[in-house]
C-alpha positions in Angstrom: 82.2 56.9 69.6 80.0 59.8 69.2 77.9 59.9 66.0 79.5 62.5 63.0 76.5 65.2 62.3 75.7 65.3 58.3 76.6 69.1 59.1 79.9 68.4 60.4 80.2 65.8 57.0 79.6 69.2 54.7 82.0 71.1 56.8 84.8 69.0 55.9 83.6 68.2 52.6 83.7 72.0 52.0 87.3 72.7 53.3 89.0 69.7 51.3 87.4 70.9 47.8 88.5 74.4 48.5 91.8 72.9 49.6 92.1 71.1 46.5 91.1 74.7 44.5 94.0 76.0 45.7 96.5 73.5 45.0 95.6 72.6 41.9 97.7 72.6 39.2 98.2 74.6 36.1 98.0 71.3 34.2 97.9 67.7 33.8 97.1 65.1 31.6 93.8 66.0 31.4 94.2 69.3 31.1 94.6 71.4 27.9 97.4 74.2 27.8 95.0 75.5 24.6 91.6 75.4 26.0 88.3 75.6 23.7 86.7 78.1 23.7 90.1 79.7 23.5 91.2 82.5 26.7 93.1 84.2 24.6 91.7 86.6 22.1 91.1 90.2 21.4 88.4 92.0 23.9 87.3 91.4 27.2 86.1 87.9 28.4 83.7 87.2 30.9 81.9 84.5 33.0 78.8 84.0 34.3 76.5 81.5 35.9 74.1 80.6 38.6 72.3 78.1 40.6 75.5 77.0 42.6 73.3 75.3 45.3 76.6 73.9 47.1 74.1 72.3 49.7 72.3 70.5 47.3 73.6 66.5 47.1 75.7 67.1 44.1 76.9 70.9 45.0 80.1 69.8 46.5 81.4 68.2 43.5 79.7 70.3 40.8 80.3 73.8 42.1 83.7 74.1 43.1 84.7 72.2 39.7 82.7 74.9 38.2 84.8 77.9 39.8 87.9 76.0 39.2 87.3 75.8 35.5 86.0 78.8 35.7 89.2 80.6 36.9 91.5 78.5 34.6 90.1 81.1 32.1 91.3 84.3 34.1 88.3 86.5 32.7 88.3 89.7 33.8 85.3 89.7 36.0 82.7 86.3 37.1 79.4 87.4 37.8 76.9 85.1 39.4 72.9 85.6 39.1 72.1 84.1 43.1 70.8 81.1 44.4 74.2 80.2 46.5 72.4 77.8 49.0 68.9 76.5 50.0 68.5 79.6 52.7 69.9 82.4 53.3 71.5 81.6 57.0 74.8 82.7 58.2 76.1 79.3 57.8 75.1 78.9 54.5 76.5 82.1 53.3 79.8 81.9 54.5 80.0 78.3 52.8 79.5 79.8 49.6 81.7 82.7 50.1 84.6 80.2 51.3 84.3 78.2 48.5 84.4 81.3 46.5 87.2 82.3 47.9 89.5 80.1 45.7 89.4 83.0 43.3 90.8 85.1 45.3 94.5 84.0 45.1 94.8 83.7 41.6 93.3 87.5 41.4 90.1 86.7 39.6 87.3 89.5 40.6 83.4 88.3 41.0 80.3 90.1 41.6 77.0 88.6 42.7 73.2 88.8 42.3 71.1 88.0 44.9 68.4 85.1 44.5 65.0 83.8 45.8 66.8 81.1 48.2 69.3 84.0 49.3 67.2 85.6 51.5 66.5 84.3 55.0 63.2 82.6 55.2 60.4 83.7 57.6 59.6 81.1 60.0 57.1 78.0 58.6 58.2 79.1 55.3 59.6 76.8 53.1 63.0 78.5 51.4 62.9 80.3 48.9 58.9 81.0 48.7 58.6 83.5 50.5 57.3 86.3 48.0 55.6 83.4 46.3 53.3 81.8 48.9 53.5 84.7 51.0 53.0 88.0 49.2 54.2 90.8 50.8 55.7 89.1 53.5 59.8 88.8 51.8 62.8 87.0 52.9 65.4 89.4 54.9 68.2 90.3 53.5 70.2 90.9 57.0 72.7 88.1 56.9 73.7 88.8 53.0 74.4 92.4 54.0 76.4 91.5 57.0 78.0 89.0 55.4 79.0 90.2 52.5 79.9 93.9 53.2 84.1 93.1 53.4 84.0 92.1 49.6 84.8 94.7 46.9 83.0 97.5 46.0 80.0 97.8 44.7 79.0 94.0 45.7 80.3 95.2 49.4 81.8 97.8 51.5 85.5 97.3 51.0 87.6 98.7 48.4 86.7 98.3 44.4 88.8 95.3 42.5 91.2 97.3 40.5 90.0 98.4 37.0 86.3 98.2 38.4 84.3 101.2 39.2 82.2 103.1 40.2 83.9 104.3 43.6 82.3 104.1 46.6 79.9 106.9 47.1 79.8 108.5 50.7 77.4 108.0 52.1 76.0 105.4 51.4 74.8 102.9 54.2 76.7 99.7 55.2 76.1 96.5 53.8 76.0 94.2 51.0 74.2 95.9 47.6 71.6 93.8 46.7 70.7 95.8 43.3 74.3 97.8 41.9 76.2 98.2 38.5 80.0 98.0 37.7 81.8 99.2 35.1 84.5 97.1 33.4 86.4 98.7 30.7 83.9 99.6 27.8 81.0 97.1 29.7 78.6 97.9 32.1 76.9 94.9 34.3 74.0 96.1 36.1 72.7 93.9 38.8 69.0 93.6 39.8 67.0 92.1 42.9 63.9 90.2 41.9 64.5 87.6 44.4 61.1 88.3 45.9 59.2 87.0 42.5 59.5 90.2 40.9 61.6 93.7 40.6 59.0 95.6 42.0 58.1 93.7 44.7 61.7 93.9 45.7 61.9 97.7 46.0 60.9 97.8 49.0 63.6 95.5 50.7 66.5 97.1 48.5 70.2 97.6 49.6 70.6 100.8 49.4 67.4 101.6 49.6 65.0 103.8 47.6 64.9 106.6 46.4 68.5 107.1 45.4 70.4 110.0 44.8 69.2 110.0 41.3 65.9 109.9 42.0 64.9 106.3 41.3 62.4 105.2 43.0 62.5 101.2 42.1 64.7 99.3 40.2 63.3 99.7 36.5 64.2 103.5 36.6 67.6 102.6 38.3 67.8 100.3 35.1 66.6 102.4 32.3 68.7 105.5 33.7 71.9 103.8 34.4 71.3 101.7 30.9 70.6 104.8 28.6 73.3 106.3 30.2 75.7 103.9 29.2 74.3 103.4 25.9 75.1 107.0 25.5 78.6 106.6 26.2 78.8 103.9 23.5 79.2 100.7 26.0 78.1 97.3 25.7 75.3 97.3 28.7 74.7 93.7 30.2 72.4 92.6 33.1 72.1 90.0 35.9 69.4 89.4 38.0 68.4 86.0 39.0 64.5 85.0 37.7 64.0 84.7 33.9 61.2 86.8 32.1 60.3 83.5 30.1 60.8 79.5 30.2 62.0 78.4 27.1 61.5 74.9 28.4 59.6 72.2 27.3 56.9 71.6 30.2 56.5 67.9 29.6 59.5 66.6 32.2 60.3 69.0 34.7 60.5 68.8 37.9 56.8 69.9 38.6 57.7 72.8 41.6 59.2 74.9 38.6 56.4 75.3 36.0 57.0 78.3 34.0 60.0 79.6 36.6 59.7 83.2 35.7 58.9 86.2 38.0 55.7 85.9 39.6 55.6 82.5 37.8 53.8 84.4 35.0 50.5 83.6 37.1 48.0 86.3 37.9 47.1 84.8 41.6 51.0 85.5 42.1 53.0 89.0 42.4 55.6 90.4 40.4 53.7 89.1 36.4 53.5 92.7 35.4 57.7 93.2 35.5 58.2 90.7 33.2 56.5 92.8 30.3 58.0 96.0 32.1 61.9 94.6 32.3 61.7 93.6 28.4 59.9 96.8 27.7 63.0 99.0 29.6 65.7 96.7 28.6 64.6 96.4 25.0 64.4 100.8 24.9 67.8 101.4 26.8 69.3 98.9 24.2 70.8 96.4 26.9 73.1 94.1 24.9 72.1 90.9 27.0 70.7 89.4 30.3 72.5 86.9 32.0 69.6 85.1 34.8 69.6 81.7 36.5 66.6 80.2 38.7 65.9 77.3 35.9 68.4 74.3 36.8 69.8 73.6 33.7 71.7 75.7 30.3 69.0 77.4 28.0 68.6 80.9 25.8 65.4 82.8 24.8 65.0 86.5 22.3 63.4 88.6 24.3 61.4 92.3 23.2 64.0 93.9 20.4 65.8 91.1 19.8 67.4 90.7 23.4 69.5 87.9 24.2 69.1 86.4 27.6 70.9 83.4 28.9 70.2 81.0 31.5 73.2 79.6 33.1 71.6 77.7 36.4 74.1 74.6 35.7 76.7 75.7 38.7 75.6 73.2 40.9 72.1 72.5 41.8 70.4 69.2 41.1 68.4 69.5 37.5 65.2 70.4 37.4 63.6 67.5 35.6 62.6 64.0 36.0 62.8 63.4 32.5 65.7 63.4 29.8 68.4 65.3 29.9 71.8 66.5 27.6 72.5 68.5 25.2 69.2 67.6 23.7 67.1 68.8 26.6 69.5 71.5 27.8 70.0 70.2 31.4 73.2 69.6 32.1 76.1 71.6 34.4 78.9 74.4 33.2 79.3 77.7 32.7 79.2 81.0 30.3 82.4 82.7 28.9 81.6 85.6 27.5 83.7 88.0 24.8 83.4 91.3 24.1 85.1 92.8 21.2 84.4 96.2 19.7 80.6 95.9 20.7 79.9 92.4 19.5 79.5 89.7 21.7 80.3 85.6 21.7 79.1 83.5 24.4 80.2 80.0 24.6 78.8 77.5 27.0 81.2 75.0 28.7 80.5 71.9 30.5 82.1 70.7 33.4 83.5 67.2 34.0 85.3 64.5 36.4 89.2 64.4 35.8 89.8 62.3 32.6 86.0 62.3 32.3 86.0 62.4 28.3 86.0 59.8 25.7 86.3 59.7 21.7 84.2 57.2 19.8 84.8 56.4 16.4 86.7 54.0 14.1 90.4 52.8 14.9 91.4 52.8 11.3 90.7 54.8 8.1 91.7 53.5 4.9 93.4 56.8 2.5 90.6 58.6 0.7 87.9 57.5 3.6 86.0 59.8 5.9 84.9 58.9 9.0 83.1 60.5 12.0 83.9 60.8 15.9 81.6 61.6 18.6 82.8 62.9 22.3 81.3 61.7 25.6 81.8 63.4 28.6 80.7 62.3 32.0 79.8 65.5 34.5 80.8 64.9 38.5 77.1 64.1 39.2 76.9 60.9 41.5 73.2 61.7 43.6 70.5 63.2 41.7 69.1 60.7 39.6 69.2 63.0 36.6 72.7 62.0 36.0 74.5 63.3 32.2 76.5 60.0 32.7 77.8 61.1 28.9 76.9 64.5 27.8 77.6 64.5 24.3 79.4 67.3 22.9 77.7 68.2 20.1 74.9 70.4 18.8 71.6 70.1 19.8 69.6 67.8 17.4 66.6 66.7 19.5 62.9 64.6 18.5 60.2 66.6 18.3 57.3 65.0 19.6 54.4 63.2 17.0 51.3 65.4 16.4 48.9 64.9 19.5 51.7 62.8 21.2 54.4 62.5 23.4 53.5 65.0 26.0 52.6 62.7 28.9 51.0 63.6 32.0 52.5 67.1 33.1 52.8 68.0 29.8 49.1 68.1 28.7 48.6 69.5 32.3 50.3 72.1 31.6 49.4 72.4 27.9 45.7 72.9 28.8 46.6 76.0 31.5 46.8 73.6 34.3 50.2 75.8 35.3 48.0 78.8 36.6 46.6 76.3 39.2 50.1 75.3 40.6 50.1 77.7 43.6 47.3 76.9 44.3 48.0 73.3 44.6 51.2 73.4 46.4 48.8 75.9 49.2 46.4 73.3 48.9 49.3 70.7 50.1 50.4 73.2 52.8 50.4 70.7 55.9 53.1 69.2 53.8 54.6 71.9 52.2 54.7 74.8 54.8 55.6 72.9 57.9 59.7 72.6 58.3 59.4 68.7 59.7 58.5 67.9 55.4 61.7 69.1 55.2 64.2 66.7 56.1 66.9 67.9 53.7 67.8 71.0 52.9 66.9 70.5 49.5 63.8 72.0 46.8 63.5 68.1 45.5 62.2 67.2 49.5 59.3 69.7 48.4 58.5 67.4 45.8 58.5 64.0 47.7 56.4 65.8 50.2 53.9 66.8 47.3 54.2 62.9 45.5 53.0 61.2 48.7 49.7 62.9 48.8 49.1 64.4 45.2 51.4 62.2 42.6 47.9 61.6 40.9 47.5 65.5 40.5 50.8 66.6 39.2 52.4 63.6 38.0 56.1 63.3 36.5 57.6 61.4 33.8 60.8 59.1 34.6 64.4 59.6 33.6 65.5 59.0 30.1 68.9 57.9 29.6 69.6 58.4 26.3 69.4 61.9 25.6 66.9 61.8 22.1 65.3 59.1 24.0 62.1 61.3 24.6 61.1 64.4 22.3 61.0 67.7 23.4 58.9 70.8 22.6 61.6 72.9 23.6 62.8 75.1 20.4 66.1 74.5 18.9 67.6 78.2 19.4 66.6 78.0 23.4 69.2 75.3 23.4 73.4 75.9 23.9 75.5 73.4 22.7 78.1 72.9 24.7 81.9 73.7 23.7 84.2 71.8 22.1 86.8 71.5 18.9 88.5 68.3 18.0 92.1 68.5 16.9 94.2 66.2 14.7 97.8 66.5 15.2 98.6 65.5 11.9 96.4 67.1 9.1 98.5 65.3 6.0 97.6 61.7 7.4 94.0 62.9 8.9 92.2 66.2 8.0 89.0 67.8 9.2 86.2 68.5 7.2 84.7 71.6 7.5 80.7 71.8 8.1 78.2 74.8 7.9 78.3 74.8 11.6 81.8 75.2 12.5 83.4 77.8 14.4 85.3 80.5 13.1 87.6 81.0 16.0 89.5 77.4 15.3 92.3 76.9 12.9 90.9 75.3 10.0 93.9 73.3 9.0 93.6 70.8 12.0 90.3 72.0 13.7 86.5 71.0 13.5 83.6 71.2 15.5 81.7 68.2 14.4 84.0 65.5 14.6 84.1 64.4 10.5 87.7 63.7 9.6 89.2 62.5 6.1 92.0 60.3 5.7 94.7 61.1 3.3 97.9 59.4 3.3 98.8 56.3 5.7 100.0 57.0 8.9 99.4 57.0 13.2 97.5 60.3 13.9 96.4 62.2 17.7 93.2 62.9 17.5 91.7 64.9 20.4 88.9 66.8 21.8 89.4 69.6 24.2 86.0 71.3 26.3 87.2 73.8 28.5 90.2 72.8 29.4 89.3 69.1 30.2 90.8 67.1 27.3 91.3 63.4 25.7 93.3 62.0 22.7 92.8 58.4 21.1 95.2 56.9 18.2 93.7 57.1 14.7 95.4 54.5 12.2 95.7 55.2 8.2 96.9 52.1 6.8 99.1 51.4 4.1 98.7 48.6 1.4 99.9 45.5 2.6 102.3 43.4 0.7 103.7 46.3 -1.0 107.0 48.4 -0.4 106.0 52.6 0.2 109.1 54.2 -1.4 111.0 53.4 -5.0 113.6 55.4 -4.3 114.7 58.1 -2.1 118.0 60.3 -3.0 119.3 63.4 -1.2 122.4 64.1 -4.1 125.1 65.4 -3.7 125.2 69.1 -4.6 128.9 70.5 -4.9 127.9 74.4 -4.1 125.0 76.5 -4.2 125.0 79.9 -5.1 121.8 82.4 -3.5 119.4 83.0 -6.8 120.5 79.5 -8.5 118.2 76.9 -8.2 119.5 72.9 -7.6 117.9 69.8 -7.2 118.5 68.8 -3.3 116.2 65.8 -2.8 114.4 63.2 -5.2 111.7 60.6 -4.8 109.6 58.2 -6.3 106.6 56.6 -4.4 104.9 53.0 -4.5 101.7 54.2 -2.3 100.9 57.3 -1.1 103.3 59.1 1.9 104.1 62.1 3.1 107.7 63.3 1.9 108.8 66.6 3.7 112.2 68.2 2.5 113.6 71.0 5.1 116.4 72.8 4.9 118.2 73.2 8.9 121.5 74.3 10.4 122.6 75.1 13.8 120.0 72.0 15.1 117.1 74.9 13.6 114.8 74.4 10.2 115.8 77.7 8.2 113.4 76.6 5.5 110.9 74.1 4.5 110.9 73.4 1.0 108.0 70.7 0.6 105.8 69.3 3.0 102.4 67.3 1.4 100.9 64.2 1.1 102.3 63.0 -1.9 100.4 60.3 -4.9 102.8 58.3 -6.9 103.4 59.1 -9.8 105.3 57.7 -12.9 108.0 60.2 -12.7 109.8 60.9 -9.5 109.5 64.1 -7.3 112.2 66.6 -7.7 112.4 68.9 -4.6 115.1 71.9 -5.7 116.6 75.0 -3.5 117.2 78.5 -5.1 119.8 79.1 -1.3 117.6 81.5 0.3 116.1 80.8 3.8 113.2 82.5 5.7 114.2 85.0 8.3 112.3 87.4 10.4 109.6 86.1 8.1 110.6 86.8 4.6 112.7 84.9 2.4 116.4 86.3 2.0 119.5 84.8 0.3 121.3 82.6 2.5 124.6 83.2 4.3 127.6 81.1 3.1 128.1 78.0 4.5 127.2 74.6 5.3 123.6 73.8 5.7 121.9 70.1 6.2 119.4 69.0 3.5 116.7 66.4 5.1 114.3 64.2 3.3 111.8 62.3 5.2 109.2 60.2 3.7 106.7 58.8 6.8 103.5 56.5 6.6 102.2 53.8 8.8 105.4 52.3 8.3 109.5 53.2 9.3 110.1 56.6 7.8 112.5 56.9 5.2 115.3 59.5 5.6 117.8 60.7 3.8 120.7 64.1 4.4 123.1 65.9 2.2 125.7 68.9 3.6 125.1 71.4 1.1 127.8 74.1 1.1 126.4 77.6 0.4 128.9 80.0 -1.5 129.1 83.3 -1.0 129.1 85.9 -3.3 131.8 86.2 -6.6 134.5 88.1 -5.9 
């Protein structure tokens, strides 16, 4: 039998998950018909992300999850800041685009940026350094024009998604854009090229090419024009382009290729430094509302010149790019941005992706009346090769160590610390018999670079091993650069279990049965849902309030009898006296519907017993109106941990004296 290729493996592998994309359902058990963050709301929602790396040993299972989750959410347009695959081939390209593709049925538009590891690699060169190690010598960008040019306009040739402009100029030549904007309702995305390790050094390679019809000669005046321009017209302006302008990152534990990933990699022997001062310079004038990058394997968030906002999102589906700790506390973990415009103000949310049933609820089992306790939420992400596994990426806020004075910082880190980082290049050129030739390649992976450089050089660079606990090691890296991923727990029953707000919490939940920190107060006895919901992935444990022991819950518990009610006069329709703590909910129904509910509370006891009376008017179409004649159903239910209690009276309502 003839030997199955590790191509032909991928090829499969790539058709079942995009089978599975398309016939998956709307829901399960898993899955959460009210997802957090919520999709509905007033504005216009977004998502972004990048590093989807399908090809790397993890991309099969991370990225397609990620677009599925993604287009659970409907948002009005995905953007993507590049990096699809390890090189730009035509093989490579058209996997991503297939998996891609599962948006297309469900009518969900996306746009893309184009980065480093897009572009076709000259020969000898490893991907995605071309720019880097080679200057002036770029990656082509003929495969992503050919490939590419059937999707929508402005990303390709064909016609624009509804609702999305610009048209088509004409014109303009054939292919993919690599550098474009798009208009959205009231938001304008602008993508930029600085796949070649900086805008400038891009210009030159451009799709379409420069000068424009506006004049621009490079990308920074196609920015600050097109920018200004909508800042003028009073819209939110964001951008995409794929390399950040900063690393917020600690430099201790990461993967030692990506030392300060920025344009240029912020080192003078290397092009492109300059546009990082120039992009924050332009975007901070034209009063761009936020910059949405990937390149850095993993969820952070820097302020920028003016106050910018710009968000790393490389968590699509590339291995992370650090040997040491990693979570919520560290900011490498996988998911994606939503994003929400509303009247000019923006919420982002980041939201993790997971395996099916992949979260769990820690916390007590029982919570005596008057008692808080606090839950935590573990989720496990579909990562089952790189050895930076989030086997239980908390969902929380970022609390992380800070490292001791002088400490802490291990081998890379004091490397780095002391300027080491400008030497980098030159140590990976110095390695170039390992680096440069395609045989050190084996896999089509950035982390074979690595191994290549650890044989000869481990005593140069050095790395730090893998933490499992995520405040296991400290990090340098500063609290605000780190998301927290989303999430809201729920209690189904806010009388026997409540939330307790915090500082921190979120606005957008219903504060009645919502938190986001997981600290809960019992109130009267009673089996409770609690659940937490990320994304749409969801899990809900039993939460016991017990009653007293040894004792009965209800005295007494009368629904008397109440020979005709008259709209305006008030009657006592239900009475009960408690032994311990319940919750006693009198309604009022008829025709099998609740017409009003008179009393619903968790209830002390108390040395007289609870009256509950009815002045005969019902809530309808939202305002309370006298009640038509005729029989209604008076229900008393008193419920704890135990048998409920219940009790009915017919109560005939009169009409009118004649």
């Amino acid at each position: 039998m003839a030997a199955i290729s590790l191509v032909t493996v991928r090829r499969a592998a790539l058709f079942l998950f995009v089978a599975l994309l398309a016939c998956a359902p709307a829901a399960g058990a898993s899955v959460a018909t009210e997802p957090w963050p919520p999709a509905t709301g007033p504005g216009q929602l977004f998502v972004h992300y990048g590093e989807e790396h399908y090809n790397d040993d993890d991309g099969l299972t991370l990225f397609p999850k990620v677009v599925q989750e993604s287009g659970r959410y409907r948002p009005e347009l995905v953007t993507t800041s590049g990096d699809k695959d390890n090189d730009g081939t035509v093989e490579q390209l058209t996997s991503w685009k297939r998996i891609m593709s599962a948006y297309d049925p469900i009518g969900v538009p996306y746009l893309a940026a184009v980065g480093n590891h897009d572009r076709t690699t000259p020969p000898g060169v490893p991907p995605g350094t071309a720019g880097l190690l080679t200057p002036g010598v770029q990656g082509s960008l003929e495969n992503y024009k050919e490939i590419f040019k059937d999707r929508p306009y402005p990303f390709g040739d064909a016609a624009n998604y509804r609702g999305i402009g610009p048209p088509r100029p004409a014109g303009e030549p054939a292919g993919a854009s690599s550098h474009y904007l798009a208009d959205v309702g009231q938001v304008r995305w602008i993508f930029l090229d600085n796949s070649c390790w900086g805008l400038t050094d891009c210009d030159r390679v451009q799709s379409p090419p420069f000068p424009d019809e506006q004049g621009n000669t490079g990308q920074l005046g196609f920015l600050e024009q097109k920018a200004a321009a909508a800042r003028d017209a009073g819209m939110t302006v964001f951008v995409v382009m794929h390399m950040p302008t900063r690393d917020p990152r600690d430099q201790s534990y990461i993967d030692p290729t990506t030392f300060t990933h920025v344009m240029g990699k912020n080192n003078p022997v290397a092009p492109g430094t300059p546009d990082n001062q120039r992009f924050e310079a332009v975007a901070e004038r034209t009063g761009v509302d936020g910059v949405f990058l990937g390149h850095i394997k993993g969820q952070f968030l820097y302020r920028g010149r003016g106050n910018v906002p710009y968000y790393i999102d490389g968590g699509a589906g590339g291995e992370l790019y650090t040997e040491g700790p990693v979570g919520t506390d560290h900011g490498y973990w996988h998911g994606f941005r939503l994003v929400r415009v509303h009247g000019g103000n923006v919420t982002t949310d980041t939201v993790p992706i997971f395996v099916a049933d992949g979260i769990r609820i820690e916390g007590a089992d029982s919570v005596r009346p008057g008692k808080r306790s606090f839950y935590r939420a573990f989720g496990r992400q579909p990562v089952f090769n790189d050895p930076a596994k989030v086997e239980a990426l908390e969902l929380r806020d970022p609390d992380p160590i800070r490292p001791v004075e002088g400490g802490g910082m291990g081998a890379v880190g004091g490397f780095v610390r002391d300027g080491g980082w400008a030497f980098a290049p030159v140590i990976l050129l110095m390695l170039g018999g390992l680096i440069l030739t395609p045989s050190a390649m084996p896999r089509p992976r950035r982390r074979a670079v690595l191994m290549a450089c650890a044989a000869t050089g481990a005593g140069v660079i050095g790395t730090a091993t893998m933490s499992l606990a995520q405040q296991a090691e400290p990090t340098t890296t500063p609290l605000e650069s780190l998301p927290a991923p989303a999430r809201i727990f729920t209690t189904n029953d806010p009388l026997v279990l409540a939330p307790v707000a915090s500082e921190t919490d979120d606005p957008r939940r219903d504060p009645r049965t919502q938190t986001e920190d997981g600290l809960f107060e019992a109130r009267c006895p009673g089996n409770v849902g609690l659940s937490v919901t990320s994304g749409f992935e969801t899990t809900t444990r039993s939460v016991n309030v017990p009653s007293r022991p040894g004792r009965r819950i209800v005295r007494s518990a009368i629904a008397p009898r109440v020979r005709g009610l008259r709209a305006g006069r008030r009657r006592t329709v239900a009475r009960v006296e408690l032994a311990q703590p319940a919750v006693v909910r009198v309604r009022v129904r008829r025709g099998g519907r609740t017409v009003r509910t008179l009393r619903e509370a968790c209830l002390q006891p108390d040395s007289r017993a609870l009256r509950v009376t009815w002045n005969g008017r019902v809530k309808r179409n939202g305002r309370l109106r006298a009640a038509r004649p005729g029989r209604y159903r008076v229900e008393l239910l008193v419920r704890s941990d135990r048998e409920p209690v219940k009790r009915s009276r017919i109560v005939r309502v009169l009409g009118k004296r004649g």
